[in-house]
Every structure is written in structure tokens, then in C-alpha cells.
N, C-alpha and C positions, 0 to 999 in steps of 0.2 A: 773446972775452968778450962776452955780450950784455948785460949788467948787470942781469939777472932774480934775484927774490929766489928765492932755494931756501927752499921751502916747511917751517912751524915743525912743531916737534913736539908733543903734545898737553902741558900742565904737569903736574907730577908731586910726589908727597908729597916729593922732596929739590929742587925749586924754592920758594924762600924770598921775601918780600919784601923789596928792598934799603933802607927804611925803619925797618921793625919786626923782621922774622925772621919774621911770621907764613906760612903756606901761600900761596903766591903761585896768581894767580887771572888773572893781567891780564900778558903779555907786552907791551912797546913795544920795537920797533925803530927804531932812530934813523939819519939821514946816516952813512954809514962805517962801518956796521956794527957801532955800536953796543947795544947791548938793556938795557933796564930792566925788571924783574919787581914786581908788586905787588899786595899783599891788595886785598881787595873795598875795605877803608874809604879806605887810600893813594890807590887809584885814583879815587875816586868824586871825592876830596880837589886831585886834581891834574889830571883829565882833560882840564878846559876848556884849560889850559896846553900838555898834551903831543899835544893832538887836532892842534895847530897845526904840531907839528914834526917828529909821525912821522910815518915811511914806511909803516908799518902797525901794525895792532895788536890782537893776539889776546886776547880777552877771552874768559874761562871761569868768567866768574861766574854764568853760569847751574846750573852741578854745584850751587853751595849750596841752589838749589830744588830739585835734583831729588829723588825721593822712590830710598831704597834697594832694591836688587832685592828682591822678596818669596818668589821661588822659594828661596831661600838657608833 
């Protein structure tokens, strides 16, 4: 065991935030394998806190800017 993380997978409309229920945007993984999920507002709310203890953390709050495909 090399104790490497195995890399996340992208969040998805059935990833929810563990605060609200809203669309989750922000993954934290925690010591032991852990993971907390959480909307843009949760996140923004708690970051300075959890920047401190996670082992990583995939933020996807960039999708709420992006503009929708126009070819569609």
C-alpha cells in the first residue's frame, strides 16, 4: 500500500451538499478517508476552516460560470 489518493471523480447532479441538499460544487476529503460535499455558498462559509484539515479538495465551482454549450 503506498497510501496515494486514488484520484476523484468529476461531482454530479446526484452529489448533494451535506449542509443544505443543494447541488454540490466543492468535494473535501478528510484524514481516513473521509469526504464532505458542499454548495458554492457552504463552501465559501467554511473554507478557511476545512483548507486547514484536508488532504485535498476539489472545487467545481467554476461550472456555475461557465456559459452553456451554444451548439445544442
Amino acid at each position: 500500500m503506498t497510501g496515494a489518493i486514488a484520484p476523484t471523480r468529476p461531482l454530479n447532479s446526484l452529489d448533494l451538499c451535506d449542509r443544505c441538499g443543494a447541488p454540490a460544487y466543492v468535494r473535501v476529503i478528510l484524514p481516513g478517508s473521509g469526504e464532505l460535499l458542499f454548495c458554492a455558498h457552504h463552501n465559501r462559509k467554511h473554507a478557511e476552516a476545512l483548507a486547514k484539515i484536508a488532504i485535498e479538495i476539489q472545487d467545481e465551482t467554476g461550472r456555475l460560470l461557465a456559459k452553456p454549450d451554444e451548439t445544442s
